[in-house]
N, C-alpha and C positions, 0 to 999 in steps of 0.2 A: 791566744793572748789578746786582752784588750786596748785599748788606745788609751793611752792617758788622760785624764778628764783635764780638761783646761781647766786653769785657775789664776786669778787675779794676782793671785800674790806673787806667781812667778814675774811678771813683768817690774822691771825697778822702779824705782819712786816709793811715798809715805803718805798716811791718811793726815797728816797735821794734828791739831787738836783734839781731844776728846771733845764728841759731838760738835763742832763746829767746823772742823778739819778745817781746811784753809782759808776759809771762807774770807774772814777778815781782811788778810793779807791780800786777798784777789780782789779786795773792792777798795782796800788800803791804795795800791800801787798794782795792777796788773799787767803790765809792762816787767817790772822788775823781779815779780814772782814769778811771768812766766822764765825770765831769763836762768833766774838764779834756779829752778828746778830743771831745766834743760842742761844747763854746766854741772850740775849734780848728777842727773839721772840718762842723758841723753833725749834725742829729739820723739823716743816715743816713751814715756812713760805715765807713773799711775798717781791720783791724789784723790782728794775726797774735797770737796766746796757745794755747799747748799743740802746739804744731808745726803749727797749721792756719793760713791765712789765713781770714778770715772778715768778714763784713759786717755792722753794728750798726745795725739799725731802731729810733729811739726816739722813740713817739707811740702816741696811741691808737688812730690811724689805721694806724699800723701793725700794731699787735696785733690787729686786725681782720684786716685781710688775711690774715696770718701765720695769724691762727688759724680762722678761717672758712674761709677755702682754698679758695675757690669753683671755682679751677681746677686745683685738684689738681697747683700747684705745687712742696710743698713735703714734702719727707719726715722724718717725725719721726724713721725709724729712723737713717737716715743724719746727723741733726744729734746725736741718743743714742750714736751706738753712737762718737762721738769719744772719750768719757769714760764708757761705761757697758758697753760690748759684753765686755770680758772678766769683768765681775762681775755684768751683772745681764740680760743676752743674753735677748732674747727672748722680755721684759713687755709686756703691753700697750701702752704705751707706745713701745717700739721696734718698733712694727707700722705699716705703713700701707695706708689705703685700703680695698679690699673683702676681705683677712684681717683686718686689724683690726675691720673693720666685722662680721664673722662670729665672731670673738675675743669682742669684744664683746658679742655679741647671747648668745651660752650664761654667760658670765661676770653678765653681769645679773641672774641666776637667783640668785645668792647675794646679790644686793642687794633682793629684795623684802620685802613688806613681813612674811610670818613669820618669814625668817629672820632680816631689821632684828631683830624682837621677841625673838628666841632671843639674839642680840648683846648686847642693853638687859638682860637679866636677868643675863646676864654682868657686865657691867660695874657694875650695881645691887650683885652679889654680892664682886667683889673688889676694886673702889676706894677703899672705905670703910678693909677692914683695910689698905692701901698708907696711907692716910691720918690711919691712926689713929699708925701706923711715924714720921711724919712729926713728929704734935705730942709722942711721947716723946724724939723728936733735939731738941725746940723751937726749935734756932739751928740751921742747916744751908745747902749751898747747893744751893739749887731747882734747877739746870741737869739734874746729874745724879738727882739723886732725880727728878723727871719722865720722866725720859729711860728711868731703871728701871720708872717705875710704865708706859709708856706698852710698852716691851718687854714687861713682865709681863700687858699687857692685850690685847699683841697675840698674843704666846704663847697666852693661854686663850681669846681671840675668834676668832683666826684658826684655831689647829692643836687645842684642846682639849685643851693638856698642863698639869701643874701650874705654876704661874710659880715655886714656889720648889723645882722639881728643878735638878737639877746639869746637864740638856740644857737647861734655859732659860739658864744660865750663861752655856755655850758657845756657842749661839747671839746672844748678847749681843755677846760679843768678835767671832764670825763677823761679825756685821753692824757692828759700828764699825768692824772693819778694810777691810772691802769700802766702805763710806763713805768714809773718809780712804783709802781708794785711787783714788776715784773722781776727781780734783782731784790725786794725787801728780803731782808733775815727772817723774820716771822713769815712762815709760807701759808697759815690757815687766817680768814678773816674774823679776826678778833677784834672786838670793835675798841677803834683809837687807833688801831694799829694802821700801816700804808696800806695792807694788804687787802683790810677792809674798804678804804676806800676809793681801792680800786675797784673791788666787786661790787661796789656799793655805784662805781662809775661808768661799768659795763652794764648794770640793768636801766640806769637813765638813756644812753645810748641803743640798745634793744631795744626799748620801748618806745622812745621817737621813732627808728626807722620802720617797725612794723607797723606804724601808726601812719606811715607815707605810702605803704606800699599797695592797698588799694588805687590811691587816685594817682599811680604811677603805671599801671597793668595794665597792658594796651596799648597806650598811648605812644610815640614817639618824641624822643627827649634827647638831646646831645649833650646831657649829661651821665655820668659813667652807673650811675645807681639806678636810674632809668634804663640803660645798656641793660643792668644782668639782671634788672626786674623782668624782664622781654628775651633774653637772650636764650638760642635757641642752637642745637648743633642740627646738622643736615637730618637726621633723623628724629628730628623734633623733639631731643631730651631738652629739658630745663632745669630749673633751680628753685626747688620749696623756696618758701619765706623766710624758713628759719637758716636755711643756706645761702641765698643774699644776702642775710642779715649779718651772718658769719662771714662771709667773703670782702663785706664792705668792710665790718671794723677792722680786720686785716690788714685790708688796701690803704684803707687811711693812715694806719699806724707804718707800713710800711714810705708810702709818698711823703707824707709830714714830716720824719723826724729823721730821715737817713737824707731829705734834700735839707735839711737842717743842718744837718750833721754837717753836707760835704759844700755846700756854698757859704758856710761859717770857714770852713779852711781855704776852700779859694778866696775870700778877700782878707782873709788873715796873710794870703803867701802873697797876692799883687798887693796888698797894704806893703809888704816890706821889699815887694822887689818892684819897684816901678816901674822897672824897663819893660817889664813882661805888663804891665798894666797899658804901660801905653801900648803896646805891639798888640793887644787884644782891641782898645780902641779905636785903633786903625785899621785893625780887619773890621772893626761893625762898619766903620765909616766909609770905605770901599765899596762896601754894599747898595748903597745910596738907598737907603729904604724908604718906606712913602710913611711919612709919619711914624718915623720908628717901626714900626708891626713886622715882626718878624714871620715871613710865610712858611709853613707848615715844609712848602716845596724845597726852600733854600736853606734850611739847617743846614745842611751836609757843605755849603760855603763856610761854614764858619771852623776850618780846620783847627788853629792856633786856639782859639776859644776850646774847643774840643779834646787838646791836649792838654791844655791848662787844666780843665775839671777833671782826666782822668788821673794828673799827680796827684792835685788834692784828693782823688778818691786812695791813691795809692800809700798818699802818706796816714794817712787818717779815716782808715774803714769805717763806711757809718754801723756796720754790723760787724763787732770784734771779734767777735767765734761765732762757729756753728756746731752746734749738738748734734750726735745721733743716738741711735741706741741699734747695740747686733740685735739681729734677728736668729740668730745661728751662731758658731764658734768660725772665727776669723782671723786666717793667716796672712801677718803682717810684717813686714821686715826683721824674720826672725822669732816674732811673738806670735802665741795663739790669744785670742781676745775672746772669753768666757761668751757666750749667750746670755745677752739681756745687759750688756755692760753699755753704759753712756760712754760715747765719746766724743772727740772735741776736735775741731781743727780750728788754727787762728789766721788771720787774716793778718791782724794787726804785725805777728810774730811774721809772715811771711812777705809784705810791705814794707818792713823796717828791717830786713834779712840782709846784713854787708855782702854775704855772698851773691846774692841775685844781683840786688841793687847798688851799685859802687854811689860811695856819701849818701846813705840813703837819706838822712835830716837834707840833702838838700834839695829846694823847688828847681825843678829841671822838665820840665814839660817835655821838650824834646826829647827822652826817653821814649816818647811813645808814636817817633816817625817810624816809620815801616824799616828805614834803614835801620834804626836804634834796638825798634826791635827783633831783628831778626835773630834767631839761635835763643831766644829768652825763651826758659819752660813756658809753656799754655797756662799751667796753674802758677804760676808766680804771681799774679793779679787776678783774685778773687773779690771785688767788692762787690759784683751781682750773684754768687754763687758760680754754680756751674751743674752740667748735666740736667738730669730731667727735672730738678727743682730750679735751674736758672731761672732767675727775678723774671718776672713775667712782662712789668712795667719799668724795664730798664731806659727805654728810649723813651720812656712819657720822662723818665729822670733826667735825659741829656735834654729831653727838649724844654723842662720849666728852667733848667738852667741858662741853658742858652739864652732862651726869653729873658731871666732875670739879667745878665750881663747886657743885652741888647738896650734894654731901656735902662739900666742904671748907667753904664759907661761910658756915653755919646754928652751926658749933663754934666757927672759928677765924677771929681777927683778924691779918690779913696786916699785919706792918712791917718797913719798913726801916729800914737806918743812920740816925742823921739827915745830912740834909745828902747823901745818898746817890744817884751816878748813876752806869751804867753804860756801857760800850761796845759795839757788838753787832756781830762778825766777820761779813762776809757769807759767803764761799764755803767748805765746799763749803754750807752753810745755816747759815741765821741761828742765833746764840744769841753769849749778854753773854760777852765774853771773860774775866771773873773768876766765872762760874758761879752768880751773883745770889746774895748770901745775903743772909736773908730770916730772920724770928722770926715763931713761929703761938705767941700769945695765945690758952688756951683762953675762950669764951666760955660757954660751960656753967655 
């Protein structure tokens, strides 16, 4: 007797529309689709959004499996490359298994801990004047001004170029259009279309960096694109050009727009709760630092600061789902999940979960002292991933945060409108959909 062939259909849920399935609705309000299919169908079911069918695991239980992977079910390239393979092809991220796991091991080399320290004097060095730019605008909205400083910092962290040349510019536009391509309706480059110029904003980028990377080989540079031009594991593998090239547009898009993402919600949450603005103030100011400069050494002081950013990662994942796709037929609470099917785990859904999180909409930092946390699922709090594709450059994340609070909070008093709340788009990542504006009070 044979086994039953898995099949999609048995698992509950609906494709939505003819050809478009749900698409609309998930870019409509994705918050509320996800809810309303979850109260319909339960926490694992099936739908169709962007021409795929695909399968929605939502629990913590799930995000374990998904992301541990113990059986080497689940391919991150194949759940990426739905929405990322014509513009971002070939990051670490869209790797799996023992290349990735080799990708990996020489990519590390740019995350220890001298070049960490060459990173931190960067950001020591050009935060300050992005943020001095900031209190001469005094009214402004925070969305984009972040979005510039966090590009300008990946610019001079990552590639070592000036952040206010006229190629930082264009790589600016490069990378928003390759972003808002990622999520366009139209998934082929038809020209007019986003998706075009996205692809149209991934070969200007290509083509600058392989254009540096002669007079980068060799040499030694404390900048992170010099790292993996050079970068080498013990047994002397390295990284072609065209793999640099792919690994850097990744890292950028990764560092820019997810510290975008999650430093637009922590001064969105000490905008509305002051108490916690000043209680982070006072921890920079305890510090007694030498001209502000936050040392590479003393991150790990600034605990309050470090719980504050990981609510705001909590309430507002800068990456709102993760894709996979089986590699095999895979059993799941209950369900078999066909071979070759996308699947999906949410962040967002499991950060806003009443179950986990009691008053989730509320800012509570302290959620995340050792006491608070004690008995909370591991995967309850997903915003770097988890398992063998955990965010690689998670601590370069705490640490430009840090940095960013250190020199803005010691000058300037964050307020809002009164009476002032916002909205926050989920896809293609989070940020307030009227762009947060915000007034910095010198305190000086």
């Amino acid at each position: 007797m044979t086994a039953r062939q898995a099949r999609l259909e048995d698992i509950p849920g609906d494709s939505g529309l003819p050809i478009l399935g749900h698409t609309l609705e998930l870019l409509r309000d994705s918050e509320a689709y996800g809810k309303r299919m979850r109260q319909q169908y339960g926490s694992v079911y099936r739908s169709n959004a962007f021409f795929h069918d695909q399968v929605n695991m939502l629990s913590p239980e799930a995000n374990e499996f998904v992301l541990m992977d113990k059986g080497r079910n689940f391919s991150s390239e194949g759940g990426w490359n739905n929405y990322l393979v014509r513009l971002f092809p070939r990051g670490l991220m869209l790797m799996d298994f023992d290349e990735h796991k080799a990708h990996r091991h020489i990519m590390a080399a740019a995350f220890k801990t001298g070049p960490m320290q060459g990173y931190m004097d960067r950001l020591n060095d050009e935060i300050p004047k992005r943020i001095a730019r900031w209190g001469e605008m005094e009214h402004f909205a925070f969305y984009p001004a972040i979005k510039q400083l966090t590009l300008d910092m990946a610019s001079a962290v990552f590639l070592g170029i000036d952040p206010d040349s006229e190629d930082n510019k264009k790589i600016f536009q490069a990378l928003t259009d390759m972003v808002l391509a990622a999520v366009a309706v139209v998934r082929v480059p038809i020209p007019g279309t986003q998706m075009a110029k996205g692809v149209k904003g991934r070969k200007f980028i290509v083509d600058y960096l392989r254009g540096l990377i002669p007079e980068r080989r060799g040499r030694e540079g404390t900048d992170m694109f010099t790292q993996l031009v050079n970068a080498k594991d013990e047994n002397g593998n390295a990284f072609t050009d065209q793999e640099v090239i792919d690994h850097m547009i990744f890292m950028w898009l990764a560092a820019h727009d997810t510290i975008t993402s999650s430093v637009t919600t922590l001064v969105y949450e000490i905008g509305r709760h002051t108490d916690w603005q000043d209680k982070l103030r006072e921890e920079i100011a305890t510090m007694g630092l030498n001209e502000g400069r936050l040392p590479y050494e003393r991150m790990g002081e600034l605990t309050l600061t470090e719980y504050a950013f990981k609510e705001a990662l909590r309430m507002n994942p800068p990456v709102p789902a993760m894709p996979r796709k089986t590699v095999r037929d895979v059993e799941f609470a209950g369900y078999t999940i066909p071979k070759g099917t996308t699947i999906g785990i949410s962040a967002v859904y499991t950060h806003r979960s009443e179950e986990l999180w009691p008053e989730p909409g509320k800012f509570d930092p302290l959620r995340f002292t050792p006491e608070n946390s004690k008995g909370r699922h591991k995967y309850a709090w997903i915003p770097f991933g988890g398992g063998a594709h955990m965010c690689l450059g998670l601590h370069f994340a705490y640490m430009q945060a840090k940095v960013i609070m250190t020199h803005l909070l010691p000058h300037w008093r964050i307020t809002l409108p009164e009476g002032y709340q916002t909205k926050f788009q989920i896809l293609p990542l989070i940020k307030p959909v009227d762009g947060l504006p915000i007034t910095l009070e010198p305190l000086d």
